[in-house]
C-alpha positions in Angstrom: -39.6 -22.6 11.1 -38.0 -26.1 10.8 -34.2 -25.6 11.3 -33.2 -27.2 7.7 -35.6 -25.0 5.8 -34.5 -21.6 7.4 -31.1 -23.1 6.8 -32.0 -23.9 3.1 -33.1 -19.7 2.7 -30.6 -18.2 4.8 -28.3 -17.2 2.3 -31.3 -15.4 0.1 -31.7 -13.2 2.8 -28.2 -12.4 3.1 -28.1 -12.1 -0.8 -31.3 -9.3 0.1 -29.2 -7.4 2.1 -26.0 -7.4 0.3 -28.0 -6.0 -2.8 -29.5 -3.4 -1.5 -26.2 -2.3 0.0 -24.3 -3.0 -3.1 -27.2 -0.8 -5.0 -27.3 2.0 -2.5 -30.9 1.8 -1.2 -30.2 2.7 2.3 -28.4 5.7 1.0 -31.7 7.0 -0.8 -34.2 6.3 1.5 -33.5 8.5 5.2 -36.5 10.3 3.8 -39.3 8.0 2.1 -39.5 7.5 -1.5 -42.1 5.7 -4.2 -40.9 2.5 -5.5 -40.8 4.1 -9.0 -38.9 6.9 -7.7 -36.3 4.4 -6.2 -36.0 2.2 -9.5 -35.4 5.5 -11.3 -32.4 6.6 -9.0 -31.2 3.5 -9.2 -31.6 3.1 -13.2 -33.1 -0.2 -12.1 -36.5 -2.3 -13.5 -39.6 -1.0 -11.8 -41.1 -4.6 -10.5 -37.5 -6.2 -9.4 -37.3 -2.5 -7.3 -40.2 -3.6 -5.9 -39.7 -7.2 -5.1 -36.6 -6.5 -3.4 -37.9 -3.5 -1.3 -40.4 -5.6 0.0 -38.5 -8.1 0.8 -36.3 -5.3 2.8 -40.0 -4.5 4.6 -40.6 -8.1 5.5 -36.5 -8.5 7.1 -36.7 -5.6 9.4 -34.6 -3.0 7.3 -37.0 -1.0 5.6 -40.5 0.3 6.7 -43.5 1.1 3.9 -46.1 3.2 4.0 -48.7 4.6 1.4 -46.5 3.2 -1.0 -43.3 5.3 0.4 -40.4 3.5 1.9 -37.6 4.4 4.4 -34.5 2.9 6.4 -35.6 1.7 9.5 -33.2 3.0 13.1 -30.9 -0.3 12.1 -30.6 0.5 8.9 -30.1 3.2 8.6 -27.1 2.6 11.7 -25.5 -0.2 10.1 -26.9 -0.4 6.2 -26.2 3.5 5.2 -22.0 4.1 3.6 -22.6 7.2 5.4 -23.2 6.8 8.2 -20.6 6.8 11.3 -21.4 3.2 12.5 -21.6 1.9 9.0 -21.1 -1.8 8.5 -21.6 -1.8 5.0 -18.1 -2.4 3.9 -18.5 -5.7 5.8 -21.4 -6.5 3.6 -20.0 -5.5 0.2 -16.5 -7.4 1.3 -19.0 -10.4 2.5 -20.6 -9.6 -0.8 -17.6 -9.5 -3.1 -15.2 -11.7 -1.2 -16.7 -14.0 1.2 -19.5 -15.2 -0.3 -17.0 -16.4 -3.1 -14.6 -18.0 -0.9 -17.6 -20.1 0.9 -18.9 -21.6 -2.7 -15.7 -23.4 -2.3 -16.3 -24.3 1.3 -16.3 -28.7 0.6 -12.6 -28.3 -0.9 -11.0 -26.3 2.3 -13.0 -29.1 4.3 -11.3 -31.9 2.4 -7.6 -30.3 1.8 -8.1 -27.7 5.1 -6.5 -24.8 3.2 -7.9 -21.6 2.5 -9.3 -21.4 -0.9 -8.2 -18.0 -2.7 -6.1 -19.8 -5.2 -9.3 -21.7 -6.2 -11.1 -18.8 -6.5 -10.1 -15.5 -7.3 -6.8 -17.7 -9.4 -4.2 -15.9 -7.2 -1.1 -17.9 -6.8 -0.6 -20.2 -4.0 2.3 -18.5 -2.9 0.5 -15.1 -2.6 0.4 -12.6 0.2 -3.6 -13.3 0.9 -3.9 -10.1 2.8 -2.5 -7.8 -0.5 -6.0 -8.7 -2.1 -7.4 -6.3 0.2 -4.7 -3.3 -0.6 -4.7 -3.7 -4.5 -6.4 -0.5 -4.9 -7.1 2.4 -2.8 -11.0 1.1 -3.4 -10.4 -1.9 -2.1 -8.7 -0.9 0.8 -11.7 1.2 2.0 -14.0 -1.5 2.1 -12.3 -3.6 4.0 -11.0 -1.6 6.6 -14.4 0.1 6.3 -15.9 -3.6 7.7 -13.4 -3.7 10.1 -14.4 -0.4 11.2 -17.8 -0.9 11.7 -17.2 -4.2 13.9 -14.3 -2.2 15.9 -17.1 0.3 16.8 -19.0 -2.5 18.0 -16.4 -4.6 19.9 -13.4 -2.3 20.7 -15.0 -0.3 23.5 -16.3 -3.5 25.6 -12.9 -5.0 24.7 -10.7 -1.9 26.3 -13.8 -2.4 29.2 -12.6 -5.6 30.1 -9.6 -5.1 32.2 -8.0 -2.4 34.5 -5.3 -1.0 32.2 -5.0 2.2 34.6 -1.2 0.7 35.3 -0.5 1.1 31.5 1.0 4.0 29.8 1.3 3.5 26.5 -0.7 1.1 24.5 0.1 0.5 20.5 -1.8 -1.3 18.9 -0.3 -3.8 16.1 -2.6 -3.6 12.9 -4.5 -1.3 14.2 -6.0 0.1 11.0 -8.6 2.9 11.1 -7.5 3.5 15.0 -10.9 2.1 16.4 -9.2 0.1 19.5 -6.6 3.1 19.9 -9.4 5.6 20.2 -11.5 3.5 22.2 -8.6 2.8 24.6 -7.8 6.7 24.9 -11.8 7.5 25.6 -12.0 5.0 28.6 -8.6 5.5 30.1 -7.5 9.1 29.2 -4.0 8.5 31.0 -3.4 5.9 28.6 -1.6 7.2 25.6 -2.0 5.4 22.1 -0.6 4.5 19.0 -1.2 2.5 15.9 1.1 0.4 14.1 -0.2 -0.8 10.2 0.9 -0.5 6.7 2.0 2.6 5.4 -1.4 3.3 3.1 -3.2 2.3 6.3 -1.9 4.8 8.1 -1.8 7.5 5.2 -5.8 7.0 4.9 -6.8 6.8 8.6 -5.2 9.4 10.6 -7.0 9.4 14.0 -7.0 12.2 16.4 -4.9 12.1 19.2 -3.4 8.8 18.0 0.5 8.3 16.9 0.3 6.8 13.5 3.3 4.6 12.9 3.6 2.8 9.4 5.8 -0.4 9.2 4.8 -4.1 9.3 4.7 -6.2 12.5 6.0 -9.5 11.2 8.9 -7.6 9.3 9.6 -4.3 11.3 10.7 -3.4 14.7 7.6 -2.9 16.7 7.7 0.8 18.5 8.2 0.5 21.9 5.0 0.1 24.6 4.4 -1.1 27.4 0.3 -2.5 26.0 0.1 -4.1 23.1 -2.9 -5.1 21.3 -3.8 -7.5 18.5 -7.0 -7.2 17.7 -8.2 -9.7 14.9 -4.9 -10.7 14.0 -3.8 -14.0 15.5 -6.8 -15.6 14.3 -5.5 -15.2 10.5 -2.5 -16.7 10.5 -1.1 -20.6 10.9 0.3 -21.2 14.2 4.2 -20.7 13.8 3.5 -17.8 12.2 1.7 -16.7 15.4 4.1 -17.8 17.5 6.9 -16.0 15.7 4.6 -12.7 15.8 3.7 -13.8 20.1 8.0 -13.9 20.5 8.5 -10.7 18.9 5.8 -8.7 21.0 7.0 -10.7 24.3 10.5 -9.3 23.8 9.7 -6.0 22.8 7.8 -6.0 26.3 9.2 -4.8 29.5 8.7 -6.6 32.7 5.1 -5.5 33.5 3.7 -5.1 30.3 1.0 -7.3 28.7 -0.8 -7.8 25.2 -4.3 -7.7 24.8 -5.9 -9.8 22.5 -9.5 -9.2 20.8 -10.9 -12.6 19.3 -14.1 -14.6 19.2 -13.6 -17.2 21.7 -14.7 -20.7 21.2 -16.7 -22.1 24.0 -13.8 -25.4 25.6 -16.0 -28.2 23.7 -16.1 -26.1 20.6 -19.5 -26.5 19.9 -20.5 -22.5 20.2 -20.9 -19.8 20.6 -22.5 -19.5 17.0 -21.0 -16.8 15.8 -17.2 -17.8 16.7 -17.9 -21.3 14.8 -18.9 -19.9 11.9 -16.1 -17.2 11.8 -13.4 -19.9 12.2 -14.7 -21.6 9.3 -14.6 -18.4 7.7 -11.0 -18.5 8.5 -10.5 -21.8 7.0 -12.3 -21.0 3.6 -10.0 -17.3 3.8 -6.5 -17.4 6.0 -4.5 -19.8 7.6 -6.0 -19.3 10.9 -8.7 -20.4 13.1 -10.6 -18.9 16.2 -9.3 -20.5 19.7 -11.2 -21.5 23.1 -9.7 -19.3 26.3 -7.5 -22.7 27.2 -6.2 -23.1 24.1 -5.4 -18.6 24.4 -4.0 -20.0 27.6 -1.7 -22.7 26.7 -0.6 -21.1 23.4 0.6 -17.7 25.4 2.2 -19.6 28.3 4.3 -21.0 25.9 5.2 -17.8 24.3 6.5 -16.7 28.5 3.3 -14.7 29.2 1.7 -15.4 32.4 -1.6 -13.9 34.4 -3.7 -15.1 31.0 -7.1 -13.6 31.8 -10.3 -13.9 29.7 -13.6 -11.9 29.4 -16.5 -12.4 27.2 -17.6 -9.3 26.1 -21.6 -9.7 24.7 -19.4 -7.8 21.4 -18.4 -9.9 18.1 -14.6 -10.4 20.0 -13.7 -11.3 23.4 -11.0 -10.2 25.2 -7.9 -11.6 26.6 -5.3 -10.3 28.8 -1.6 -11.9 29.1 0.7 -10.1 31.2 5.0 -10.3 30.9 6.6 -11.5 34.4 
């Protein structure tokens, strides 16, 4: 198809997707069910059932036959609340949140500001981040999407680089323990702990991991000798990262390092995809931005760190690797 027209319908099929999540159609169908059957569960109109089930047929996510329906293998991975690799709390916080914050998408181009003020009419002086812990509801779906992407990402990120000299990693707004846990499974010597928010901590114990509730720009960090960030320093402006970077260098001893999970730009920042698009995201939703590895580079020399490594990891985050002299 011509690159402007699948452009043009792009966000329909998103919009396909979102629905049925929002709706709970994956949820019904790991055994196959009538299209009147389905619009029943879901107190829904018979023919709009049906239009957006087929739809769901034609994208990949559901498969029909003699007029029953059922997840396909992907779906039913990623689409299903259930299910252990779920990314559906991504979708209903893309859903809910994102697509929102995008409408807006020309004014953060023109004032380069994130544009929750303009759109959910929170003040401009408000803590961005307490949108997602207003109510335990709220909470769960967002940590839920970051979940389902850790799953993806944190064991090819943990992959990257020997960390068989480490002993203790913690991991600094760690949230459901994804990293942690992925850390511990590869390197069983390593021991592991996670560092968030109090309810954070109180709703995602993880076995085998120290939970440890406090906040990293505010609290003393527990001590380590590997910390993580994973998703973090793309968020926030740059003196604010800088200020977080100091902190976790002199908690450090000599021979420790921070590892850092991000998408990494490509050095011309015209790719990969996926890490454009998400640092537009954070323009239209932080104060952050994603970061090519020489731009990693300089920002952590600066901070002390030396030894900056890189990997791409094939995952939605890349790792990085910057070790305390």
């Amino acid at each position: 198809m011509n690159p402007v027209l699948d452009l043009i319908e792009a966000f329909r099929r998103s919009q396909v997707l979102f629905t049925a999540v929002h709706l709970g159609v994956f949820d019904l169908l790991t055994t196959g069910h009538t299209a009147p059957a389905i619009a029943n569960r879901l107190s829904a109109d018979l023919r709009a059932t049906e239009l957006l089930l087929d739809a769901c047929v034609n994208l990949g996510l559901l498969t029909k036959a003699d007029g029953r329906y059922r997840n396909t293998p992907d779906a039913d991975r990623y689409c299903r609340r259930s299910s252990p690799e779920t990314l559906a709390g991504y979708m209903l916080y893309s859903r809910d949140v994102l697509w929102h914050l995008w409408a807006n998408l020309p004014d953060a181009v023109r004032e380069g500001s994130h544009r929750w003020p303009q759109t959910f009419q929170l003040d401009s002086g408000a803590d961005i981040f307490g949108h997602f812990f207003r109510t335990p509801e709220s909470l769960r779906t967002f940590q839920q999407g970051m979940h389902g992407f850790g799953l993806l990402s944190s064991p090819k990120v943990v992959a990257a680089f020997d960390l068989s000299g480490f002993h203790h990693l913690c991991d600094l707004g760690g949230g459901t323990g994804h990293l942690a846990a992925a850390a511990r499974a590869h390197w069983p010597r390593l021991s592991a702990s996670v560092f968030d928010l109090p309810a954070v901590i109180a709703a995602y114990p993880v076995p085998g991991v120290d939970g440890i509730a406090g906040d990293f720009f505010a609290d003393p960090l527990p001590p380590a000798d590997l910390y993580a960030l994973g998703r973090i320093i793309h968020d926030w402006s740059t003196p604010k990262v800088e200020t977080l970077l100091r902190k976790i260098y002199a908690a450090l001893p000599p021979g420790g390092a921070l590892l850092l999970a991000e998408a990494l730009l490509d050095d011309d920042h015209t790719g990969p995809r996926h890490a454009l698009l998400q640092s537009l995201n954070m323009l239209t939703c932080t104060e952050g931005r994603e970061r090519s590895a020489p731009e990693y580079r300089a920002l952590l020399e600066s901070i002390g760190f030396q030894a900056v490594e890189t990997r791409r990891t094939g995952a939605p985050v890349d790792a990085i690797l910057a070790r305390k002299g």
